[in-house]
LONU-84432 format. One line per field, with one value per residue (C-alpha): residue number from 0; residue in three letters; x, y, z. Coordinates in steps of 0.1 Angstrom, whole numbers, padded with zeros to 4 digits, always signed. Layout:
num	NUM;...
residu	ALA;...
px	X;...
py	Y;...
pz	Z;...
***
This chain:
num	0;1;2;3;4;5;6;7;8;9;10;11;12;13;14;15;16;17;18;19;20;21;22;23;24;25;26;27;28;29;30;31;32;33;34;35;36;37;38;39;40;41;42;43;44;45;46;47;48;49;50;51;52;53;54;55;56;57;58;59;60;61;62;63;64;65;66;67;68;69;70;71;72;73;74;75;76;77;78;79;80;81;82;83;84;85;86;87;88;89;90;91;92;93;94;95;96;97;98;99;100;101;102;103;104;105;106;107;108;109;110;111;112;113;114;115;116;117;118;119;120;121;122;123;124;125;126;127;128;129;130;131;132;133;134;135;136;137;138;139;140;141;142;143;144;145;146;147;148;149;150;151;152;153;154;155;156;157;158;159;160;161;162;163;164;165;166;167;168;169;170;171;172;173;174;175;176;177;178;179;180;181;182;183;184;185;186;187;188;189;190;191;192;193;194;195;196;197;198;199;200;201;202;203;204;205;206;207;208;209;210;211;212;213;214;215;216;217;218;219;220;221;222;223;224;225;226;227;228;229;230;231;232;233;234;235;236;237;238;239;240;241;242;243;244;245;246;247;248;249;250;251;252;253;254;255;256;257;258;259;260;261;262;263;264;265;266;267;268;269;270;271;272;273;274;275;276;277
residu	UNK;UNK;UNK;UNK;UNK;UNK;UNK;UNK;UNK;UNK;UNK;UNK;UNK;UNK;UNK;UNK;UNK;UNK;UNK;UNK;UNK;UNK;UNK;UNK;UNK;UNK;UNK;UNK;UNK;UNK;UNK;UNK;UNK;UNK;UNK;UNK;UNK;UNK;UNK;UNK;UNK;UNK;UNK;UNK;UNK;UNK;UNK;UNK;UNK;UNK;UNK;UNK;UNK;UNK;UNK;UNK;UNK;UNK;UNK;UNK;UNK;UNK;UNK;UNK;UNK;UNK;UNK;UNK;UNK;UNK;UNK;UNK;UNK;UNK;UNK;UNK;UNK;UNK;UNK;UNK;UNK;UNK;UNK;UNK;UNK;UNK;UNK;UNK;UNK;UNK;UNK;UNK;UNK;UNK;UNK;UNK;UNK;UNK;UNK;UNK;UNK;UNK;UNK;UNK;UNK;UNK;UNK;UNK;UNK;UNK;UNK;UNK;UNK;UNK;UNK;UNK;UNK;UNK;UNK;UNK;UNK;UNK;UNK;UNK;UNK;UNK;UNK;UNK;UNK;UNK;UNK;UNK;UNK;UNK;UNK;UNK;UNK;UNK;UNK;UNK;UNK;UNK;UNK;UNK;UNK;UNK;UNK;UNK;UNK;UNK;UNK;UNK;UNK;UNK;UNK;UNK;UNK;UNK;UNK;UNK;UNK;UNK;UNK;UNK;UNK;UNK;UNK;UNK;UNK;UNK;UNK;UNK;UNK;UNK;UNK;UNK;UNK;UNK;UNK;UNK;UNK;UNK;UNK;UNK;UNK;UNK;UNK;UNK;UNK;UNK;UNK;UNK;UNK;UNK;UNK;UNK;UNK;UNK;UNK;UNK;UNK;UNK;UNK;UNK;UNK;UNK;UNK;UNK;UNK;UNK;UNK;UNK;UNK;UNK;UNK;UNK;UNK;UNK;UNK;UNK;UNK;UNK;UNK;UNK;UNK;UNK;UNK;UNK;UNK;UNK;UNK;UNK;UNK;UNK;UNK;UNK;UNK;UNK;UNK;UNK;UNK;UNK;UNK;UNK;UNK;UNK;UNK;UNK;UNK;UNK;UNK;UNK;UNK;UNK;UNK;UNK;UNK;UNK;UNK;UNK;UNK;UNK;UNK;UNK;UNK;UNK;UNK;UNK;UNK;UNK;UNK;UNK;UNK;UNK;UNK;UNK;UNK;UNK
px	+0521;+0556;+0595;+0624;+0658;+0687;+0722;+0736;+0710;+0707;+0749;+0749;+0719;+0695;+0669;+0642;+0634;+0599;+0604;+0611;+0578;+0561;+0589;+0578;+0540;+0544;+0566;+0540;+0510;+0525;+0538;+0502;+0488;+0508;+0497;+0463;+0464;+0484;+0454;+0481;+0456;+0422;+0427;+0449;+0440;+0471;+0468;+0487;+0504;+0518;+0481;+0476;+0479;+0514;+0531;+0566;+0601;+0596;+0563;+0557;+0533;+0505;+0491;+0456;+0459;+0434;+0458;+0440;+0472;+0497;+0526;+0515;+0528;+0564;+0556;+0549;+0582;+0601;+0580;+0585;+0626;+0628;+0609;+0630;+0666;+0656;+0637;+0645;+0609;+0593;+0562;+0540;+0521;+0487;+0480;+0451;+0441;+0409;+0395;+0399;+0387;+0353;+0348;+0355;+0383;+0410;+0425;+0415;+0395;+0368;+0378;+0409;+0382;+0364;+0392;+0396;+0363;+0359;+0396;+0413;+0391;+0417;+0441;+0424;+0439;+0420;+0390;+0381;+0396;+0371;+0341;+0352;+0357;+0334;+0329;+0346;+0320;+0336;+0331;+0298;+0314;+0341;+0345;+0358;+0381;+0397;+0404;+0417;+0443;+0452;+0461;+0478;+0500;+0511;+0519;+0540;+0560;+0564;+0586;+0599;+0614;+0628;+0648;+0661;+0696;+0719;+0724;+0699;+0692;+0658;+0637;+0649;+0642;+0614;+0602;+0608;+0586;+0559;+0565;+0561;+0530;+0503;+0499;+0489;+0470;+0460;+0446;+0429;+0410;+0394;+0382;+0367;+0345;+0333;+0325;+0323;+0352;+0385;+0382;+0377;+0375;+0359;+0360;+0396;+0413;+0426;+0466;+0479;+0485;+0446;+0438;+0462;+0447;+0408;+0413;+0424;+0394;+0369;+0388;+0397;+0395;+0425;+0461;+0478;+0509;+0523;+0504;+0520;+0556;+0553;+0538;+0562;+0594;+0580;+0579;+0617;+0620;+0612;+0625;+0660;+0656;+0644;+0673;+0693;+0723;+0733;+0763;+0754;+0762;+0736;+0712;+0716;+0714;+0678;+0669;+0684;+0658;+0627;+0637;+0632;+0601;+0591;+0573;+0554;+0541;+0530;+0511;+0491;+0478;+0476;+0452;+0434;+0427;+0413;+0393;+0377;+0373;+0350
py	+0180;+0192;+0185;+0182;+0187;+0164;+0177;+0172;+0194;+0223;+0222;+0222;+0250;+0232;+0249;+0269;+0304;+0316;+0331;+0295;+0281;+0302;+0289;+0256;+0262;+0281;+0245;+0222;+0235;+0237;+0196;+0186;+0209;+0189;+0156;+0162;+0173;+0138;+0126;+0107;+0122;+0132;+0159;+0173;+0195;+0214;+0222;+0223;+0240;+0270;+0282;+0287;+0320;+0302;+0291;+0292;+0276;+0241;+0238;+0216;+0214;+0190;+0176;+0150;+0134;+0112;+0092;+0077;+0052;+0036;+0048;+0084;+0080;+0071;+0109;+0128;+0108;+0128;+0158;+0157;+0155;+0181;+0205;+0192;+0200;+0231;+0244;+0224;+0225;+0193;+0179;+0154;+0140;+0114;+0101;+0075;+0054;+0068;+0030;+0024;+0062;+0054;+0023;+0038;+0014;+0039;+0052;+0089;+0094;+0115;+0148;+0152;+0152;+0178;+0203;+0200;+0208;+0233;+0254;+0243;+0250;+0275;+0242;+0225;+0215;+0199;+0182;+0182;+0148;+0149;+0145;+0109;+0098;+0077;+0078;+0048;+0026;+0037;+0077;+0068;+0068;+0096;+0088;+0050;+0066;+0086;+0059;+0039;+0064;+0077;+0036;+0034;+0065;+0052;+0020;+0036;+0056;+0025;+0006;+0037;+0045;+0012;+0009;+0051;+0051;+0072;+0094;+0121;+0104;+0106;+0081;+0099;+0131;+0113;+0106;+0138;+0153;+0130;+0139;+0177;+0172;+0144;+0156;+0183;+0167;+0148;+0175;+0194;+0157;+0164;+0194;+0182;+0161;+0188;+0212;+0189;+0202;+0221;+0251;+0281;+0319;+0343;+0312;+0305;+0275;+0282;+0282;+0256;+0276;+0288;+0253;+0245;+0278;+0264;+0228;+0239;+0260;+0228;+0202;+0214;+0177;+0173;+0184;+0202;+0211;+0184;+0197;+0230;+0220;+0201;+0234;+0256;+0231;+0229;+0270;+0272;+0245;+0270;+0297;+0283;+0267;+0302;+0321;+0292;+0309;+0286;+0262;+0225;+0212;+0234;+0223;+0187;+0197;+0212;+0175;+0160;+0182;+0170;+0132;+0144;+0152;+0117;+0105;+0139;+0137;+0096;+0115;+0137;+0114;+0086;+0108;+0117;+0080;+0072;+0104;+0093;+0057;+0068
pz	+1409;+1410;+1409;+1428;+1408;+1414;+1429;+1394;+1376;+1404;+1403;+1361;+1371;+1344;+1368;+1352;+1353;+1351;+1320;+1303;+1313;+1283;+1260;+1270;+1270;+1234;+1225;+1246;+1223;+1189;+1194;+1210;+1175;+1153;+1170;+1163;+1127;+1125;+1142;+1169;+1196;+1198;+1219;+1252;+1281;+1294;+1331;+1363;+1386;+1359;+1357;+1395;+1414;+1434;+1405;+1409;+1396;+1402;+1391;+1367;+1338;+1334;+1299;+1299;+1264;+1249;+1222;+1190;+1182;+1202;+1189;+1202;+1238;+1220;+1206;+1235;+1252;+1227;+1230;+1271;+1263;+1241;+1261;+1290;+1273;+1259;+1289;+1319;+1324;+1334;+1315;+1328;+1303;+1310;+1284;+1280;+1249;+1232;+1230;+1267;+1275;+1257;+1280;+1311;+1316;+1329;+1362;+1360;+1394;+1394;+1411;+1386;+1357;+1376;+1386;+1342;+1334;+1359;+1358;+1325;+1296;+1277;+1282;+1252;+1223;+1197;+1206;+1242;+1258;+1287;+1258;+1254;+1287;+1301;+1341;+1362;+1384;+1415;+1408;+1426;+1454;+1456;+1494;+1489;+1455;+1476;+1504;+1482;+1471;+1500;+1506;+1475;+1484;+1516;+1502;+1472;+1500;+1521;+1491;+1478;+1514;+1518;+1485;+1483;+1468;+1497;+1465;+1455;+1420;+1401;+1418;+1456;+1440;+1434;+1465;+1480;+1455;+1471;+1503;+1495;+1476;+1485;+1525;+1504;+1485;+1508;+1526;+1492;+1487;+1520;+1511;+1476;+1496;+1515;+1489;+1459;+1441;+1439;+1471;+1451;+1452;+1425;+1402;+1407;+1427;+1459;+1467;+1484;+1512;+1512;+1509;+1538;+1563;+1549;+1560;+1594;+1599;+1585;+1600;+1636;+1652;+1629;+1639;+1610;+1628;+1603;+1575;+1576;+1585;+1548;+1536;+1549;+1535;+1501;+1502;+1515;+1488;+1461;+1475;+1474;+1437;+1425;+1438;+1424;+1446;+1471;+1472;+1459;+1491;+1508;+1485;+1496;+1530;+1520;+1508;+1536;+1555;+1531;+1540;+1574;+1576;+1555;+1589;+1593;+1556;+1563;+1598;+1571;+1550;+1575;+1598;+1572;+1558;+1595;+1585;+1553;+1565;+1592
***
């Protein structure tokens, strides 16, 4: 995942630096300890982009939580603020109910579970939350999960497109964190059904940009000149937010640039739908 900061919080500079990310981490764990010895949640995984090789400011950080009582997701709320004011960092948390886990009555799809097992294992805190999760019916068919997202994605850009404030609120920000990441994504899911997984070298996952440069080379009836124009915007994207140097109102010109390129992200994951449907 990721995050694109409003005008307000890049011009107040509530941006990140890298060295915040471990305050948040070192924050993140000791709240998700505490939960568990309160037995709130069974367990968490902490994951995301901070633990791959091009992490950068604007990453964000990702937590699965398996919660043992309702009032738990009320918790990590506060947990996710208080990181957030003290770090700027964002925290997304998913946090599913242990009862509904067990019955494999969730919306975790299957190749999210499998990137955990397979990359996150020092992310654990408490008891493992993939132990109690019971596969969905339609893991058995990877192909038709991943359709149906890539669907579901299009559709989510469709009504978030047609309702964007003219200001660069949260929810615009919003959407111009989608269009920087699911073409990617997108892209990366293709690749999973290839290989089976998460595109790997020497047991680590791929870069984005690896991914990118791989799914030209196994895709070539696809053209990726799209694909890498969303690539190379979310680079100049963190580029700028790391330097954190510019004038506001060259920052807003940079979104202005990302809602630009909303038709070449729809291209991405539209060609490959009519990829995965075949």
């Amino acid at each position: 995942m990721g995050y694109v900061f409003t005008p307000r919080e890049y011009e107040e500079r509530r941006i990140p630096k890298l060295s915040d990310y471990e305050t948040a981490l070192y924050q993140l764990r000791a709240g998700l300890e505490y939960f568990c010895r309160r037995t709130l949640i069974y367990g968490a995984n902490i994951h995301g982009s901070n633990f791959h090789k091009d992490f950068d400011v604007g990453s964000d950080i990702d937590v699965l939580v398996v919660t043992n009582y309702q009032e738990a997701e009320k918790r990590l709320r506060k947990l996710h603020n208080v990181i957030k004011d003290s770090t700027h960092v964002p925290v997304e948390f998913v946090p599913v109910p242990k009862h509904l886990a067990e019955k494999g009555n969730h919306l975790l799809d299957y190749f999210y579970i499998k990137y955990i097992q397979t990359y996150c294992k020092d992310g654990i805190v408490g008891r493992d939350p993939i132990s109690v999760i019971k596969p969905r019916d339609i893991w058995d068919n990877v192909q038709m999960e991943v359709r149906e997202r890539f669907e579901a994605n299009l559709t989510k850009l469709s009504k978030m497109s047609s309702t964007l404030s003219e200001d660069y609120n949260e929810e615009h920000c919003d959407f111009l964190e989608k269009i920087l990441r699911q073409p990617l994504y997108a892209a990366i899911d293709m690749l999973r059904i290839k290989f089976g997984n998460y595109p790997s070298k020497d047991g680590k996952p791929l870069s984005k940009s690896e991914c990118c440069r791989l799914y030209e080379k196994e895709f070539p009836q696809v053209i990726t000149q799209d694909l890498f124009l969303v690539l190379n915007m979310r680079k100049k994207y963190r580029e700028f937010i790391k330097e954190c140097k510019g004038k506001t109102s060259e920052y807003v010109k940079l979104l202005e640039d990302i809602d630009d390129i909303y038709p070449n992200a729809r291209n991405v994951i539209e060609e490959n739908l009519e990829l995965v449907s075949r």
